[in-house]
C-alpha positions in Angstrom: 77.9 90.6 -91.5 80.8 91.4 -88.7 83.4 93.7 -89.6 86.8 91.9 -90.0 88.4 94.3 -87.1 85.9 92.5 -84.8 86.1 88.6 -85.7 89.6 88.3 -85.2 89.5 89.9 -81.4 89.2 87.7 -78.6 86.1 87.3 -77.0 86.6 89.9 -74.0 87.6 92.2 -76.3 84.3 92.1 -78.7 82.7 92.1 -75.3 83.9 95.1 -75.0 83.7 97.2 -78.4 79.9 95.9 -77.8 80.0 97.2 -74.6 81.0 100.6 -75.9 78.0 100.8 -78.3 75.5 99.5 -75.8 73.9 100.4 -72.6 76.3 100.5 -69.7 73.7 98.6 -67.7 73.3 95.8 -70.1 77.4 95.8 -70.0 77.3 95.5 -66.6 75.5 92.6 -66.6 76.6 90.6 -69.2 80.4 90.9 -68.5 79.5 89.8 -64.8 77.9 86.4 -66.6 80.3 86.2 -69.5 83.8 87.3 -67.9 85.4 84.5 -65.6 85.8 85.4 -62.3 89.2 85.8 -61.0 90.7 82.8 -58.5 91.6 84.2 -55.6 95.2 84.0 -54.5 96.1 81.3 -52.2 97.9 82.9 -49.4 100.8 80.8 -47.7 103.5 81.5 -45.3 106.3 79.1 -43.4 107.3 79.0 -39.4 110.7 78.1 -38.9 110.6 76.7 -35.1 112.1 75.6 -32.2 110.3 73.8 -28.8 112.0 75.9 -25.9 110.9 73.9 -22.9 108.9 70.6 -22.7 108.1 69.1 -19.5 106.0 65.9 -18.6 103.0 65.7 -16.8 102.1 62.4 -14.7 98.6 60.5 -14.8 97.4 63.8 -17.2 96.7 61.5 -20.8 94.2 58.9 -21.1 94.5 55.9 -18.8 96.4 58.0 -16.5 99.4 57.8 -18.7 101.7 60.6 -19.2 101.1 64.0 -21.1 103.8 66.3 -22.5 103.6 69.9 -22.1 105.8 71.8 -24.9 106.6 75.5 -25.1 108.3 76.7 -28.4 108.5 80.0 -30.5 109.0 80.5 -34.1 109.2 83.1 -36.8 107.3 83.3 -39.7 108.1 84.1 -43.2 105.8 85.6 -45.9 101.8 86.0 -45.9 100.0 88.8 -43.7 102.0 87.8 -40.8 105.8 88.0 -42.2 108.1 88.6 -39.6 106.2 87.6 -36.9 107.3 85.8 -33.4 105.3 83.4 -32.2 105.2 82.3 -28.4 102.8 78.9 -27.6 102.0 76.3 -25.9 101.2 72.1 -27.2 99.4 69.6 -24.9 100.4 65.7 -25.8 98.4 62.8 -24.8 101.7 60.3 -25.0 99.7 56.9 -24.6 99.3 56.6 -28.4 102.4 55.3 -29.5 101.2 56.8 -33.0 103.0 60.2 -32.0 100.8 61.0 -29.5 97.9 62.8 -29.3 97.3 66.9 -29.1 95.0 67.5 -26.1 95.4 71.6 -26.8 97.6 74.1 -28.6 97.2 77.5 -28.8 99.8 80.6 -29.7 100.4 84.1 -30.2 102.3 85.8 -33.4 102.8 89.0 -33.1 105.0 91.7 -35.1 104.6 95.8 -35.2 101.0 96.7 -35.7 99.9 92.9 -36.3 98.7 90.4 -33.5 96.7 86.9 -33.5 95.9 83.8 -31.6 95.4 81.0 -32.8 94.1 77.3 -31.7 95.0 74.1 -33.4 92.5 71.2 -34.1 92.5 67.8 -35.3 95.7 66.9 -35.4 96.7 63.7 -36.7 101.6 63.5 -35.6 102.6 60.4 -37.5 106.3 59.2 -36.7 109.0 58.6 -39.6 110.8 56.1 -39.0 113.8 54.3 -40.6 115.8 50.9 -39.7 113.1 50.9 -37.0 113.8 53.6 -35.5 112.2 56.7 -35.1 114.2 59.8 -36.8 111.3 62.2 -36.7 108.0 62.7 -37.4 105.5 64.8 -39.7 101.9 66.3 -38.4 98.6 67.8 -40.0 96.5 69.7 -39.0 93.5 72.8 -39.0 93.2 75.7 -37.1 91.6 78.9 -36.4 92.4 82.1 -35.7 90.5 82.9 -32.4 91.4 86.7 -31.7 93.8 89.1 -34.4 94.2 92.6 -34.2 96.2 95.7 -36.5 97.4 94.7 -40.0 96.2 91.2 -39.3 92.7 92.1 -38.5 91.1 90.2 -41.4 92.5 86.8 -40.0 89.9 86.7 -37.0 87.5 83.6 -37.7 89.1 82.4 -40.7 91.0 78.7 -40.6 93.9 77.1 -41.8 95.8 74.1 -42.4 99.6 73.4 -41.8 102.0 70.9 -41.9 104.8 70.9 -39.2 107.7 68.9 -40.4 110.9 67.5 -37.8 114.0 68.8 -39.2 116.3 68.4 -35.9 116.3 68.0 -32.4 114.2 70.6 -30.7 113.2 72.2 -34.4 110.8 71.9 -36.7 109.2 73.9 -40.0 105.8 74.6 -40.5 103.6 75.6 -44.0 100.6 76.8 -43.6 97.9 77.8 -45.7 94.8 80.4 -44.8 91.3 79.3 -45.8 88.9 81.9 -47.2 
C-alpha cells in the first residue's frame, strides 16, 4: 500500500521521492524517459527598414527585361541580434508582374561584438492591391546565415524565415524567425 503523502503528489514529484530512495543511475534514466522534454524557445526578432537607393538595370531579368537593383538598411529589434544595422543589397527580376522576382539578396547586421551575413532564398513578393491598384505588397521568404561572428557566433549555418511587409514608400518591416 502507498503512503497517503505520496498518492496525492504529482507525478514528477513521486518520481522524485523514488528517486531519492533509489539508485541515482536508475534515476537518471528513468526521469530522461518519463520527464517531458522542454520545447525550446522560439527565437524572433523584427527589422524596421528603409530601401536607400534602387536603381534599374537594362536587358538584366529574363527575356532581357529589366532588373532592379535595391540597397536599404535597417535595424533590428530583439533576438541575438537586437540593435543591430543592417546594410544589403536585393536583385529583382521585374518581368513577373507578380512582384517580381528575387535574383539575389544578401546583407550584413552588425552591432558591438556581433556580426552576420546573411543570404535570402525562395522568395515568393505578392502585391496588395485595392480598387485595382497596387498600394503595397507582402513577401516570404528563407534564409541562411552564411558567415556570423562575436555574440552572434551560434547563428552561422542556421536558417530562417521572414516576412517583409510594405508599410510606406521606401519602408518596410520585417519578422523573422531562426530555425534550430
Amino acid at each position: 500500500m502507498r503512503p497517503a503523502a505520496l498518492s496525492s503528489r504529482q507525478p514528477a514529484d513521486r518520481l522524485l521521492v523514488r528517486c531519492i530512495r533509489g539508485s541515482l543511475a536508475w534515476c537518471a534514466i528513468l526521469s530522461a524517459s518519463v520527464l517531458p522534454a522542454r520545447a525550446a524557445a522560439e527565437v524572433t526578432y523584427q527589422s524596421s527598414c528603409e530601401v536607400v537607393d534602387t536603381a534599374r538595370l537594362e536587358s538584366f531579368g529574363r527575356d532581357g527585361q529589366p532588373a532592379q537593383v535595391s540597397h536599404f538598411s535597417c535595424r533590428i529589434t530583439g533576438g541575438p541580434l537586437d540593435g543591430a544595422i543592417v546594410a544589403g543589397t536585393n536583385i529583382w527580376d521585374m518581368a513577373d508582374k507578380a512582384g517580381g522576382t528575387l535574383l539575389g539578396s544578401i546583407a550584413v547586421a552588425q552591432r558591438a561584438g556581433a556580426s552576420v551575413m546573411y543570404e535570402l532564398r525562395d522568395v515568393t513578393r505578392t502585391l496588395k492591391t485595392h480598387n485595382g491598384h497596387v498600394v503595397g505588397w507582402e513577401a516570404k521568404s528563407r534564409g541562411v546565415y552564411k558567415a556570423a561572428s562575436g555574440s552572434a557566433a551560434a547563428l552561422e549555418g542556421k536558417t530562417f524565415n521572414s516576412i517583409a511587409r510594405f508599410t510606406g514608400p521606401r519602408t518596410y518591416t520585417i519578422s523573422s524567425t531562426i530555425n534550430d
